[in-house]
Backbone as a chain_set.jsonl record, in Angstrom:
{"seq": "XXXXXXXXXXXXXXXXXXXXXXXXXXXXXXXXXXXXXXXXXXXXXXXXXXXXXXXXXXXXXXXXXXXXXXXXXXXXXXXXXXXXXXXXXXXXXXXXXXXXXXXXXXXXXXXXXXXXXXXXXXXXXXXXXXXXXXXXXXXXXXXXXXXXXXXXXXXXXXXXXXXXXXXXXXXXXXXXXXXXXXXXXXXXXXXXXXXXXXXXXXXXXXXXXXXXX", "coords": {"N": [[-9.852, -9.043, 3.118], [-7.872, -5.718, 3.547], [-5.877, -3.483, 4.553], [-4.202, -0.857, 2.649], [-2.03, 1.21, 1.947], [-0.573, 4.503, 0.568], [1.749, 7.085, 0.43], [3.506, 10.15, -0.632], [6.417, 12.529, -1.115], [8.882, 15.226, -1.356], [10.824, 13.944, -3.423], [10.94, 11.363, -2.959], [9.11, 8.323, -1.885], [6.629, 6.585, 0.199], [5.013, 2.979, 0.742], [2.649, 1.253, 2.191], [1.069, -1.322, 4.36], [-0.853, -3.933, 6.208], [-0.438, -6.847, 7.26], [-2.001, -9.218, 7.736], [-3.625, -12.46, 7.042], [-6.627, -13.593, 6.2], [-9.828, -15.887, 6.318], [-12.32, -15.653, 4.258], [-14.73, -16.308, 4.031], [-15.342, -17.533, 6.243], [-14.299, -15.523, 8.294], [-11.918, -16.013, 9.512], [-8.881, -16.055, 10.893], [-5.613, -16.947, 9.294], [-3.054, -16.711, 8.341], [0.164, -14.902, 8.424], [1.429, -12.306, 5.991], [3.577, -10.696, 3.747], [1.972, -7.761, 1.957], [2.873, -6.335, -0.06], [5.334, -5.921, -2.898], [8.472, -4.913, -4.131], [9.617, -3.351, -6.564], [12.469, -3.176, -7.983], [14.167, -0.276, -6.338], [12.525, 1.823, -7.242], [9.71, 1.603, -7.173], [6.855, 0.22, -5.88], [4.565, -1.99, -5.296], [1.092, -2.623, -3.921], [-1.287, -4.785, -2.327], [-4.661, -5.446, -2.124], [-8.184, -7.339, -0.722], [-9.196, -10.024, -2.245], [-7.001, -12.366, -2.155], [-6.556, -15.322, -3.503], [-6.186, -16.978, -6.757], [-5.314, -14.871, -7.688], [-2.547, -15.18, -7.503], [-0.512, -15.466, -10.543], [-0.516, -13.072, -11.42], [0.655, -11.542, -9.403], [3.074, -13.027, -9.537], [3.936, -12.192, -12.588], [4.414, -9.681, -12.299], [6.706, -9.629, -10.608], [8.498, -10.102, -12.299], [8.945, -7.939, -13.823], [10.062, -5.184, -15.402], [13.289, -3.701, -13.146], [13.436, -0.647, -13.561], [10.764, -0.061, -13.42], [8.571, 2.32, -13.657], [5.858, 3.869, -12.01], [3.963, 4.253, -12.949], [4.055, 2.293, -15.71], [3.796, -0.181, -14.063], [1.294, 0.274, -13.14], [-0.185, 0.18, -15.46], [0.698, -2.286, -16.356], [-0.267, -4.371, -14.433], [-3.28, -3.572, -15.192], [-3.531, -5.079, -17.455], [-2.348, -7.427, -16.677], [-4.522, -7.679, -14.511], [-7.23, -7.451, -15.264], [-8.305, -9.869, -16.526], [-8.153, -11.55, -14.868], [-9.945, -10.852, -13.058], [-12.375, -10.516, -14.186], [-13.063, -13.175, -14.628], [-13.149, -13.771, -11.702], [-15.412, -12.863, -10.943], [-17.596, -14.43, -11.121], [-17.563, -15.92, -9.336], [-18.28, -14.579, -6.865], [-16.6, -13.453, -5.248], [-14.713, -11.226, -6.054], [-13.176, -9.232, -4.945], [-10.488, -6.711, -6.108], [-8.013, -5.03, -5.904], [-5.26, -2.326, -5.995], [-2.364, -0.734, -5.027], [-0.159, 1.446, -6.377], [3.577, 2.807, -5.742], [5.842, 5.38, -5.895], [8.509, 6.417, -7.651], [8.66, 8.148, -10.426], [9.834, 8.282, -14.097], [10.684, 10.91, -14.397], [11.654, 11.158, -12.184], [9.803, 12.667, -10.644], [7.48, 11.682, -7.389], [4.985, 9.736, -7.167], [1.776, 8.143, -7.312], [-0.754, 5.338, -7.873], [-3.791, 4.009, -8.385], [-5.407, 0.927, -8.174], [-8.921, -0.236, -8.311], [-10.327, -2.642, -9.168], [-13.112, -3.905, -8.062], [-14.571, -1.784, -7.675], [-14.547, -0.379, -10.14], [-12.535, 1.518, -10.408], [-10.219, 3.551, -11.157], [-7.32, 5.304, -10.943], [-4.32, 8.008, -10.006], [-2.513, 9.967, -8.212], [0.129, 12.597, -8.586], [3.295, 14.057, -8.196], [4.757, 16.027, -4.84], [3.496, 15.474, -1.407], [1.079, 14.699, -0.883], [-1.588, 11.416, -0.203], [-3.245, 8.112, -0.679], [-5.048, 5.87, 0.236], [-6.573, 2.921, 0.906], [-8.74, 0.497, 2.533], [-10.658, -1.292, 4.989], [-12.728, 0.38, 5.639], [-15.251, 3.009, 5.804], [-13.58, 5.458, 5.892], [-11.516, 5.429, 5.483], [-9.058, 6.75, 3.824], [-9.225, 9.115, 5.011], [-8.118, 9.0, 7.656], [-6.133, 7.831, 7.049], [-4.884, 10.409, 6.762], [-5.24, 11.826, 8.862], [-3.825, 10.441, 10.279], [-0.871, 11.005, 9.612], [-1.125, 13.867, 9.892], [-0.758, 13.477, 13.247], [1.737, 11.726, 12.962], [3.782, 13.851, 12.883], [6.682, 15.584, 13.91], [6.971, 17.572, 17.072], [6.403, 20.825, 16.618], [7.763, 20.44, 13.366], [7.994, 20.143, 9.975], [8.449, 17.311, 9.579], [7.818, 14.003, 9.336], [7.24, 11.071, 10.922], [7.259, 7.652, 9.37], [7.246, 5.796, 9.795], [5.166, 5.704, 12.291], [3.13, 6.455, 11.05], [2.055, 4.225, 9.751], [1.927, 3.083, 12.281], [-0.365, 3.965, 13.021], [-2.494, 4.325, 11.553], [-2.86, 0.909, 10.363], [-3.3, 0.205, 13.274], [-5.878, 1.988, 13.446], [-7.93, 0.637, 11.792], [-7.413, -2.034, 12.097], [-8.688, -1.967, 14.901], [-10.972, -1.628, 14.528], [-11.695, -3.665, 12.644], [-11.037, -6.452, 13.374], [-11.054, -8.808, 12.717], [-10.148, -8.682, 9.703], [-7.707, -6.949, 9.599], [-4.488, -6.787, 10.907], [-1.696, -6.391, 13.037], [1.722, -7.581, 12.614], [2.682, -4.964, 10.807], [4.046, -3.393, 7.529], [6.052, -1.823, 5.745], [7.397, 0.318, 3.61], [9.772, 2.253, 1.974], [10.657, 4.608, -0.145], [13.576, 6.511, -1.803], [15.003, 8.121, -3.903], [17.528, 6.448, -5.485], [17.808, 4.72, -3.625], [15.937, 1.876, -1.57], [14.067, 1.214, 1.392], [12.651, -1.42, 4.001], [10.61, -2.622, 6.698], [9.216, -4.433, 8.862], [6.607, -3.484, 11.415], [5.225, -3.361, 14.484], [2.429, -2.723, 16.638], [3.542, -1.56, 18.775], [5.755, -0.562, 18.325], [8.971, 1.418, 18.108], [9.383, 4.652, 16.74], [11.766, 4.93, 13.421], [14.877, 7.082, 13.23], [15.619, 6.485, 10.678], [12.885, 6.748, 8.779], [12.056, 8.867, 8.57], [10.869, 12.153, 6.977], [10.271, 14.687, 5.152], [7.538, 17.281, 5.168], [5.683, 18.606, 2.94]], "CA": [[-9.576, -7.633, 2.896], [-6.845, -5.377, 4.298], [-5.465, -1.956, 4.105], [-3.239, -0.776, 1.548], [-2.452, 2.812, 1.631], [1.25, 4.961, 0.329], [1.923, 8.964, 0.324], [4.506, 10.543, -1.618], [7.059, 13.642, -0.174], [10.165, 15.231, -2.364], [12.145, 13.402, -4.077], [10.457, 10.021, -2.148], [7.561, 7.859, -1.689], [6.553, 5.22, 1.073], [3.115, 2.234, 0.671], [2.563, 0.063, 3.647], [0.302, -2.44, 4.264], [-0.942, -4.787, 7.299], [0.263, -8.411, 6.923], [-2.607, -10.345, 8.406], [-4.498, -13.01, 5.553], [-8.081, -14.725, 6.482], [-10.686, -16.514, 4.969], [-13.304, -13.978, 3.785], [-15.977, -16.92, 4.218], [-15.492, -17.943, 7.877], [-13.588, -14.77, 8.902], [-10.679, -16.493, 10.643], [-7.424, -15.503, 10.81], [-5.256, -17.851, 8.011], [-1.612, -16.429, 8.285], [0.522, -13.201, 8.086], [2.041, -12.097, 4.603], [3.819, -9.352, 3.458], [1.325, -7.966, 0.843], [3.803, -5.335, -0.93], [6.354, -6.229, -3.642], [9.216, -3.965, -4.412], [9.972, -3.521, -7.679], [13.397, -2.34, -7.815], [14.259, 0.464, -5.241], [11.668, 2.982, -6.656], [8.54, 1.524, -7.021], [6.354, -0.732, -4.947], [3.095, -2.674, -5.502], [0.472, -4.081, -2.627], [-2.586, -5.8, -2.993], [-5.842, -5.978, -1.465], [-9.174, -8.244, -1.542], [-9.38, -11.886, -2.665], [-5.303, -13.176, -2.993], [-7.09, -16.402, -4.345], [-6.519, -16.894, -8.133], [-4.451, -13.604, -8.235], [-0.702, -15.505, -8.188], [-0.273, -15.213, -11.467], [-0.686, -11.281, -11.317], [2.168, -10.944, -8.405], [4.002, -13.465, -10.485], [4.162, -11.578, -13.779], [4.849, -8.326, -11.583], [8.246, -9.939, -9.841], [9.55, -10.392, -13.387], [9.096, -6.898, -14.212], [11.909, -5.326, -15.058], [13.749, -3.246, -11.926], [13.404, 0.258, -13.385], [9.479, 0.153, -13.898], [7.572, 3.689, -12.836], [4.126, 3.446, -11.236], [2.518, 4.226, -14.441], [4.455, 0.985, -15.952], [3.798, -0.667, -13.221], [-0.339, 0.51, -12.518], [-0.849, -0.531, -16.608], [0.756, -4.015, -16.068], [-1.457, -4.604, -13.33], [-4.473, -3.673, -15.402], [-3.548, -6.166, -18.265], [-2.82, -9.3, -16.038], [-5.375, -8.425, -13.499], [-8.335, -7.715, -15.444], [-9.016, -10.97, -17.036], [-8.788, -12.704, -14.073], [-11.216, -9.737, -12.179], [-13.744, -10.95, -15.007], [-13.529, -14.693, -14.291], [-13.543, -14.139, -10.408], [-16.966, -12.198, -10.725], [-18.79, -15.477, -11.214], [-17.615, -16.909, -8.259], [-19.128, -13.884, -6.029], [-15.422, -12.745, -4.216], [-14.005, -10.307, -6.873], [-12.473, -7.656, -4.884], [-9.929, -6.686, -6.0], [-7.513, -3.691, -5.566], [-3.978, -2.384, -6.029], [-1.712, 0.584, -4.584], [1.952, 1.109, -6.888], [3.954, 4.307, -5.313], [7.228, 5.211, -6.458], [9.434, 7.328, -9.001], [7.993, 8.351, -12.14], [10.894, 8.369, -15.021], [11.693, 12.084, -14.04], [11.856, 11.395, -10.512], [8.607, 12.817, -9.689], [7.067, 10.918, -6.888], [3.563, 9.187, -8.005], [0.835, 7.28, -6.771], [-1.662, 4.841, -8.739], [-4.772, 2.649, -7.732], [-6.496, 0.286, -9.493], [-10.172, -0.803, -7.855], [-11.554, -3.433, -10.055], [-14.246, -4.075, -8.152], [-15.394, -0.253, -7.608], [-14.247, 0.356, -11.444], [-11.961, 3.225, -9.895], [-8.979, 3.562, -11.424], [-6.444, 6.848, -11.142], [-3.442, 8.834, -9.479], [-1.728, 11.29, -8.018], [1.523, 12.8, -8.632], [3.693, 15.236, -6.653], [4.848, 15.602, -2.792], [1.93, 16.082, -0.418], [-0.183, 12.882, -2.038], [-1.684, 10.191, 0.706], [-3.618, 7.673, -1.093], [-5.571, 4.561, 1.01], [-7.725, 1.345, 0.294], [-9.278, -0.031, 3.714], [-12.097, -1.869, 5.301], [-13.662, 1.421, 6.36], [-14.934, 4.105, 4.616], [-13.118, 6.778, 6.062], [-9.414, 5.048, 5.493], [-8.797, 7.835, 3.63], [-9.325, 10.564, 6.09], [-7.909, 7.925, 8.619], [-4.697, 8.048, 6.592], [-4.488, 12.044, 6.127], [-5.539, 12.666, 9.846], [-2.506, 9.674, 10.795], [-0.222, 11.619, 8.745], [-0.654, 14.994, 11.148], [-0.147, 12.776, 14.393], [3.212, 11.407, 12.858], [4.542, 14.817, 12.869], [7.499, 15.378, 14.825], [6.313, 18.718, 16.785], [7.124, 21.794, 16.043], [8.462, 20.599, 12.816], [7.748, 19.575, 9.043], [8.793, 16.451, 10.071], [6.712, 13.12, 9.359], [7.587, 9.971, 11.076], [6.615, 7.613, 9.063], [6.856, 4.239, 10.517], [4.464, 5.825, 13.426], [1.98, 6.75, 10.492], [1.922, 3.246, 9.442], [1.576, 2.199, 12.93], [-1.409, 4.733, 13.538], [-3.64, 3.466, 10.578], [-3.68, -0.1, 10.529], [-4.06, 0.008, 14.592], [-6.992, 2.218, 13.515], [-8.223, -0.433, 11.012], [-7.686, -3.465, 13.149], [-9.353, -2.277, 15.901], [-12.547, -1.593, 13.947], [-11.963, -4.67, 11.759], [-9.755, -6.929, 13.737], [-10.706, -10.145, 11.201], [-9.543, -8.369, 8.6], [-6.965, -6.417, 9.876], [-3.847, -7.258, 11.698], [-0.465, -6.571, 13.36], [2.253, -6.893, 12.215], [2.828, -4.153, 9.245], [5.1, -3.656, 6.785], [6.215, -0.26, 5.027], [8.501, 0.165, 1.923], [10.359, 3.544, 1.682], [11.618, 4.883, -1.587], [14.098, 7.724, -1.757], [15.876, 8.028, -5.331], [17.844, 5.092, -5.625], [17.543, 3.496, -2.098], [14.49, 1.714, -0.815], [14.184, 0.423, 2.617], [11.666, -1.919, 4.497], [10.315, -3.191, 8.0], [8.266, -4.656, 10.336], [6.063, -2.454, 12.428], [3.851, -4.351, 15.769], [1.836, -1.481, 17.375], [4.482, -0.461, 19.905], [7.785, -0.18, 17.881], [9.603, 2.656, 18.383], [9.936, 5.323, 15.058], [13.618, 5.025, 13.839], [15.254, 8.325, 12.045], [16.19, 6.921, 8.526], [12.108, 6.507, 8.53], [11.39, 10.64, 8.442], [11.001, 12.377, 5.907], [10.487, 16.485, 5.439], [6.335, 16.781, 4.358], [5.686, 19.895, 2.378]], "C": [[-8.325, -7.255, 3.677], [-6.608, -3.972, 3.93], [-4.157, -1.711, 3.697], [-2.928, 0.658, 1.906], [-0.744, 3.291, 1.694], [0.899, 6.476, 0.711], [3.422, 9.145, -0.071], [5.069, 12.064, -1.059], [7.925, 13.876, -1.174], [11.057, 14.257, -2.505], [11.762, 11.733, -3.638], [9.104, 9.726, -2.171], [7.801, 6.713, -0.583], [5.158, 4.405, 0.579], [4.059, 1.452, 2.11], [0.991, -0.125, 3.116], [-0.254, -3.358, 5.67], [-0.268, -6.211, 6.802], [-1.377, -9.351, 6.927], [-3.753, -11.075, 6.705], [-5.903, -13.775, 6.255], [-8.858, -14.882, 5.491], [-11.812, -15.457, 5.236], [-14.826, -14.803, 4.137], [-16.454, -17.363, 5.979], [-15.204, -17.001, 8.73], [-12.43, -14.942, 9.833], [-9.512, -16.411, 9.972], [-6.874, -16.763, 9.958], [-3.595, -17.94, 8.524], [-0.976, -15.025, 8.397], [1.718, -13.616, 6.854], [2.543, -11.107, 4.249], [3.038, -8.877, 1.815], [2.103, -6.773, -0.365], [5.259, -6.0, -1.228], [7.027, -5.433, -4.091], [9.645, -4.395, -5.802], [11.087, -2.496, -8.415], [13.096, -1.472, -6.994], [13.574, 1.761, -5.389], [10.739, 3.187, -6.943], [8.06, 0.371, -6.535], [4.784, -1.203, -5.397], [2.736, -2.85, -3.958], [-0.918, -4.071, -3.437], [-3.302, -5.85, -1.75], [-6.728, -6.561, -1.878], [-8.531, -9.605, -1.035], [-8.117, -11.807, -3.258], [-6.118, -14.514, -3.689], [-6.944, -16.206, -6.067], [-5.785, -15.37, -8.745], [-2.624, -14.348, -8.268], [-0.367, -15.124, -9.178], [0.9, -13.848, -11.955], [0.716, -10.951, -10.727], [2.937, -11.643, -9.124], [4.699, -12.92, -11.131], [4.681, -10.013, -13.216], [6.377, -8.518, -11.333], [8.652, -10.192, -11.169], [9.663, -8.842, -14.194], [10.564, -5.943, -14.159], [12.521, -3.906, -14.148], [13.679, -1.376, -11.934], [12.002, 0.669, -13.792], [9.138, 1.559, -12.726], [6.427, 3.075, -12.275], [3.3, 3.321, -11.947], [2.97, 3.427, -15.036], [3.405, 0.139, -15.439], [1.934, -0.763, -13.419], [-0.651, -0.272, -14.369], [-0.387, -1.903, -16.941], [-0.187, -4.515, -15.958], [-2.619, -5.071, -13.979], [-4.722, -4.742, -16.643], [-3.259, -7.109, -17.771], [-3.906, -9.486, -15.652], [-7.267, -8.236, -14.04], [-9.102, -8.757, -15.959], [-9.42, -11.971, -15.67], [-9.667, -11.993, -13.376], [-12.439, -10.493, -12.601], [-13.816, -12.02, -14.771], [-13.42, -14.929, -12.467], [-15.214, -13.423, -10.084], [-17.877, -13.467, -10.526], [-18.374, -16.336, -10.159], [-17.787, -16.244, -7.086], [-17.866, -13.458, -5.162], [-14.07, -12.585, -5.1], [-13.387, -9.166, -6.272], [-11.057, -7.716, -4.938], [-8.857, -5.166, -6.368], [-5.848, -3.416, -5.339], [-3.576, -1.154, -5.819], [-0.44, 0.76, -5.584], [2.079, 2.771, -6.172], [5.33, 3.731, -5.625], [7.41, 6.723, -7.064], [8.956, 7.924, -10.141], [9.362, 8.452, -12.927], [11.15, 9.735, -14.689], [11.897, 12.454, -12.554], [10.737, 11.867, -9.734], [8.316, 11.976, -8.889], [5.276, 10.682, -7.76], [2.493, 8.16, -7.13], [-0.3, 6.207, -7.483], [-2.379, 3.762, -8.077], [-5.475, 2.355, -8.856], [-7.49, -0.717, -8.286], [-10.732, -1.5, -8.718], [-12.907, -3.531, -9.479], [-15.217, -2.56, -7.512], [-15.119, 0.693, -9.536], [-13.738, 1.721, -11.364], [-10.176, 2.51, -10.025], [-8.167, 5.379, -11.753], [-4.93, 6.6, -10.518], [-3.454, 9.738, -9.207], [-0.193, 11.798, -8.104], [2.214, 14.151, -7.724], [4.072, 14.712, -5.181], [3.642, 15.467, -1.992], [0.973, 14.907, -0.836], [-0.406, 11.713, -0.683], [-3.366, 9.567, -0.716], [-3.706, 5.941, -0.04], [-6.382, 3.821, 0.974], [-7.611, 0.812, 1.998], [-10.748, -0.995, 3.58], [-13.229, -0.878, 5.577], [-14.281, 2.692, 5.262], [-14.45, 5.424, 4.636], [-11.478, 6.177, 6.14], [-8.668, 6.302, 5.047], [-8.817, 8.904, 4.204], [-8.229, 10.135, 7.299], [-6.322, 8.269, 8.165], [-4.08, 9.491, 6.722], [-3.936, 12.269, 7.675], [-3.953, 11.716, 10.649], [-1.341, 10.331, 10.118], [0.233, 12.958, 10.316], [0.047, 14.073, 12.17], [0.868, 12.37, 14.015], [4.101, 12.671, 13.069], [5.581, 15.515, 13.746], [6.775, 17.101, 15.677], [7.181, 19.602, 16.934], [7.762, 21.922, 14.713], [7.42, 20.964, 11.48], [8.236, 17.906, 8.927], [7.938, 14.897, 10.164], [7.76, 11.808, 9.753], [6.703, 8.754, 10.621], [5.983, 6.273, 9.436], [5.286, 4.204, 11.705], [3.219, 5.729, 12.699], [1.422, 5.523, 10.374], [1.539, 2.924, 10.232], [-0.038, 2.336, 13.824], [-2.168, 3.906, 12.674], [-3.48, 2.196, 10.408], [-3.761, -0.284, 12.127], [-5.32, 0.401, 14.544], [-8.136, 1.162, 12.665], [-8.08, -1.449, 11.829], [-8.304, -3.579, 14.1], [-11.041, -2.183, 15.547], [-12.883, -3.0, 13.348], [-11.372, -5.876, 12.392], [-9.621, -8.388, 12.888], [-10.249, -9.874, 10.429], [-7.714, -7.644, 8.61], [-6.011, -6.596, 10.972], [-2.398, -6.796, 11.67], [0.472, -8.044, 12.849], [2.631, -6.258, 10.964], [4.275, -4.394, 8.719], [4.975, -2.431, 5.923], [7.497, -0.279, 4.139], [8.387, 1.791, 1.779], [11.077, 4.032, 0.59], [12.402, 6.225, -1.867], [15.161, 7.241, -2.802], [15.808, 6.808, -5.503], [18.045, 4.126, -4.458], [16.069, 3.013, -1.953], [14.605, 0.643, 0.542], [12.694, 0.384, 3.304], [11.21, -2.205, 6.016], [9.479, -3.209, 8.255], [7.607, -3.798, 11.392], [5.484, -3.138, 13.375], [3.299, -2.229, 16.324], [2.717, -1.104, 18.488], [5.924, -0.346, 19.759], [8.063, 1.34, 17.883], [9.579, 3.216, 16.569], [11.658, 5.334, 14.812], [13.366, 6.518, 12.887], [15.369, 7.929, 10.242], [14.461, 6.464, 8.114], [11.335, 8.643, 8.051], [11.691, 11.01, 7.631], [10.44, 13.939, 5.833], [8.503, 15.924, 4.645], [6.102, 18.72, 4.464], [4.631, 20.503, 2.619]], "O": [[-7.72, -8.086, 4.353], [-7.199, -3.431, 2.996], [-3.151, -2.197, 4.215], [-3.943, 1.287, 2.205], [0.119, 2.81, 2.429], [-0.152, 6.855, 1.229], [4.327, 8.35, 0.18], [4.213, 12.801, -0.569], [8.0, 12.99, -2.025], [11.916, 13.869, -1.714], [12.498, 10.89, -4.15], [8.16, 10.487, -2.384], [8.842, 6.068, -0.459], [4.256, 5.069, 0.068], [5.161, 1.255, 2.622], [0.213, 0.345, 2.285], [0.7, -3.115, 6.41], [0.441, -6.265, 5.797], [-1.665, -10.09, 5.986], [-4.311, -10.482, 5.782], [-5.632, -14.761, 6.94], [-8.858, -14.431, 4.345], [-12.037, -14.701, 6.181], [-15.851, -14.19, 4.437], [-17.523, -17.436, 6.586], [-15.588, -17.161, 9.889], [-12.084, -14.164, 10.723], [-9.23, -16.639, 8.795], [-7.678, -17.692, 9.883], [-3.038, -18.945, 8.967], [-1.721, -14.047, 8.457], [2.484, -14.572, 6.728], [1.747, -10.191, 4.461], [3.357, -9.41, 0.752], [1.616, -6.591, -1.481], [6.075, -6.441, -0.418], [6.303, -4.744, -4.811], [9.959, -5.541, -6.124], [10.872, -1.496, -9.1], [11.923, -1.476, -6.621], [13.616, 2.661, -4.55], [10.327, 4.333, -7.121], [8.772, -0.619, -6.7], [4.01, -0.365, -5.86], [3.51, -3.096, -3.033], [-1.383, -3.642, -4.493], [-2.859, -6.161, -0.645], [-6.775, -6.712, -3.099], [-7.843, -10.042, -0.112], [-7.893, -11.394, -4.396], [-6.111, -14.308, -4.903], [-7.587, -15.307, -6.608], [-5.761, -14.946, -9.901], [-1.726, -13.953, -9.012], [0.325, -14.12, -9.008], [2.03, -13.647, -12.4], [1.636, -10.338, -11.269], [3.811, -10.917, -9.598], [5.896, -12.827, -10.86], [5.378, -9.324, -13.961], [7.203, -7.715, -11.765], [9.692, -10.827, -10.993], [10.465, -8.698, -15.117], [11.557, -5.909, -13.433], [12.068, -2.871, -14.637], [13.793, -0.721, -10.898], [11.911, 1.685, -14.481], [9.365, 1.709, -11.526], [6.201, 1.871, -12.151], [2.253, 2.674, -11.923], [1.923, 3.208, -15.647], [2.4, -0.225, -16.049], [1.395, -1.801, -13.803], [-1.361, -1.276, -14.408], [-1.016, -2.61, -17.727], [-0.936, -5.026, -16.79], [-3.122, -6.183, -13.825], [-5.839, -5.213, -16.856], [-3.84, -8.077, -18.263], [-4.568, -10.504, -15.852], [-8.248, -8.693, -13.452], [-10.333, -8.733, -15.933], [-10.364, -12.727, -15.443], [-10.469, -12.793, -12.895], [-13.294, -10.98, -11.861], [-15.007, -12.25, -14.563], [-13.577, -16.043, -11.967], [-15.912, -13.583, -9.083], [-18.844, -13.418, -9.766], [-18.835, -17.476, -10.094], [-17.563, -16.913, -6.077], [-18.264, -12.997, -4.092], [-13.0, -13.193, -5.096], [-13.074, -8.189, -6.952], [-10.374, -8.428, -4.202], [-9.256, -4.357, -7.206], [-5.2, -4.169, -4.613], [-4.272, -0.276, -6.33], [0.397, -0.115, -5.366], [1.2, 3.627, -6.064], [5.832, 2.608, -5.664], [6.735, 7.749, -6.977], [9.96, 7.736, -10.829], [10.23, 8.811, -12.131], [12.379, 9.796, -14.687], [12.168, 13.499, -11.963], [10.58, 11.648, -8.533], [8.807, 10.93, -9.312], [4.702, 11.337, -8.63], [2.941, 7.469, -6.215], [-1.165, 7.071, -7.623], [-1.887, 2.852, -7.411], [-5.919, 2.915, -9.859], [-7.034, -1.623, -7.588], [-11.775, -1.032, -9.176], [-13.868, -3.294, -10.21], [-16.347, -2.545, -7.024], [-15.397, 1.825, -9.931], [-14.163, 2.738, -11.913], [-9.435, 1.684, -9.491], [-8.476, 6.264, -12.55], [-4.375, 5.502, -10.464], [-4.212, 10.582, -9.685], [0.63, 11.105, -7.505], [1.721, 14.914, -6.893], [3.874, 13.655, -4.582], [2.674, 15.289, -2.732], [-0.244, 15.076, -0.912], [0.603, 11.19, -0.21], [-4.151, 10.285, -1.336], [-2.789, 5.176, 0.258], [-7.425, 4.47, 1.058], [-6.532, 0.758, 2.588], [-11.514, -1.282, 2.66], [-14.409, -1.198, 5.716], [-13.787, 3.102, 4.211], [-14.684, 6.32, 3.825], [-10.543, 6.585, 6.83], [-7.805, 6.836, 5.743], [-8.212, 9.805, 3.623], [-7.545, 11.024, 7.805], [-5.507, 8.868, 8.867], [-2.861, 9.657, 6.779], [-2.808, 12.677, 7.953], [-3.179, 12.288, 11.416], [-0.492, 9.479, 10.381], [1.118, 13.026, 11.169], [1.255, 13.859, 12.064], [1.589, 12.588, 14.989], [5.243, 12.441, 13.466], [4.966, 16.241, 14.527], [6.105, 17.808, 14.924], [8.361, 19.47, 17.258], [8.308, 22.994, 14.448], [6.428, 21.688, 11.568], [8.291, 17.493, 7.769], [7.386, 14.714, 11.249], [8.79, 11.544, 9.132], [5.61, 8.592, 11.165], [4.838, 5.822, 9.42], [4.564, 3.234, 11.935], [2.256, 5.161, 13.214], [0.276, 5.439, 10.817], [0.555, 2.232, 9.97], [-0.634, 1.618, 14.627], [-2.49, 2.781, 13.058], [-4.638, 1.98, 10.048], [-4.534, -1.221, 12.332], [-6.15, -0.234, 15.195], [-9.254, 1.059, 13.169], [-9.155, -1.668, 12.387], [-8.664, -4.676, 14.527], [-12.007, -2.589, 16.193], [-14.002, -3.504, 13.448], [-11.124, -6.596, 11.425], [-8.591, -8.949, 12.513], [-9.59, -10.804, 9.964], [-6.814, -7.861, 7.798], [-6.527, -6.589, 12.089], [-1.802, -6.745, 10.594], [0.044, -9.193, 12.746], [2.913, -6.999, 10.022], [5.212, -5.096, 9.101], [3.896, -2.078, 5.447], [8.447, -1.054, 4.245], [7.371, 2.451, 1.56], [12.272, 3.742, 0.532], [11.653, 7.137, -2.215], [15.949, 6.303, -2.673], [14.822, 6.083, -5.642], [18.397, 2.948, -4.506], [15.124, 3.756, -2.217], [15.141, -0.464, 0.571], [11.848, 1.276, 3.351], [12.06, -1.565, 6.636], [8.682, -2.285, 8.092], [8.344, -3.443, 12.312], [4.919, -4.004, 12.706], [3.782, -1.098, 16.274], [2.363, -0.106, 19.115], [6.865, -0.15, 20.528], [7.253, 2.235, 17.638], [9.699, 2.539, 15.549], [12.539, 5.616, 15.624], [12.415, 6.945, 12.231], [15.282, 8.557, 9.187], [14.445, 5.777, 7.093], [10.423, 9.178, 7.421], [12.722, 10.577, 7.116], [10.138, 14.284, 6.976], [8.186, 14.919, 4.007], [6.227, 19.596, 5.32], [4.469, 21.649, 2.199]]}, "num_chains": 1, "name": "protein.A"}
């Protein structure tokens, strides 16, 4: 498992992700990975669950072509990744789960998840949008309430690298097999998108803030 989770602001979107990979049967740490794929500079995939038997999926994604939206992008997804969803069921470690954030074709920002194995599939569109897949069941609150604390004070002001570095510290320390330093965050503003490395005590830079409505 791992935590996935984006939010969306004018004119921009960010997803992040943790890195860390283990085996789901022994619980031991494996490797670190970056689990978000940029797809062109203004939409992003990640992935949670069972990577096993999903290549393919990220495969057929990296050939997508560079100006895909989220809603492209989220109905890809659901035509590579549901066949193989259905033939990992019978081998008892089907979860599987996907974040895209980005652009929409009129620039809106956007959000889209696909839960195969909770059969929860949606979005959100607009500024103001946090959307999060965890080990916990309050990731989602976890994400909102990491959101305030990024806030520069006094402002409108969201730093966002800090947000990133708030929720999976809060996730790793609950989960720490599953969940692990160091992150990784993907920023999308128009036609730029920029990435990095987070460890739990990096500093926030400026071209990471972003105005939150």
């Amino acid at each position: 498992m791992t935590v996935i989770f984006a939010c969306t602001f004018p004119n921009g979107a960010a997803i992040a992700a943790d890195t860390l990979l283990h085996d789901p049967e022994t619980n031991e740490r494996v490797m670190n990975a970056k689990k978000i794929l940029n797809i062109g500079y203004s939409a992003s995939v990640a992935q949670a669950g069972s990577f096993n038997g999903t290549e393919d999926v990220w495969k057929r994604l990296e050939e997508m072509p560079l100006n895909s939206t989220p809603t492209t992008i989220a109905k890809a997804i659901h035509r590579y990744a549901a066949p193989v969803y259905r033939a990992k069921i019978a081998s008892g470690n089907a979860v599987m789960r996907y974040l895209v954030a980005g652009l929409e074709e009129d620039g809106t920002p956007a959000i889209r998840w696909l839960e195969f194995d909770k059969d929860n599939f949606g979005g959100v569109i607009g500024p103001g949008q946090i959307a999060a897949i965890g080990t916990l069941s309050n990731t989602q609150d976890i994400a909102k309430q990491a959101i305030v604390e990024s806030l520069k004070i006094g402002s409108n002001t969201v730093m966002l690298d800090k947000w990133c570095s708030i929720v999976v510290g809060s996730e790793a320390a609950a989960t720490p097999q599953a969940v692990g330093f160091p992150s990784f965050i993907v920023l999308m503003k128009g036609s730029e998108g920029v990435g990095k490395m987070i460890g739990p005590d990096s500093l926030p830079e400026p071209e990471y803030e972003v105005y939150w409505p």
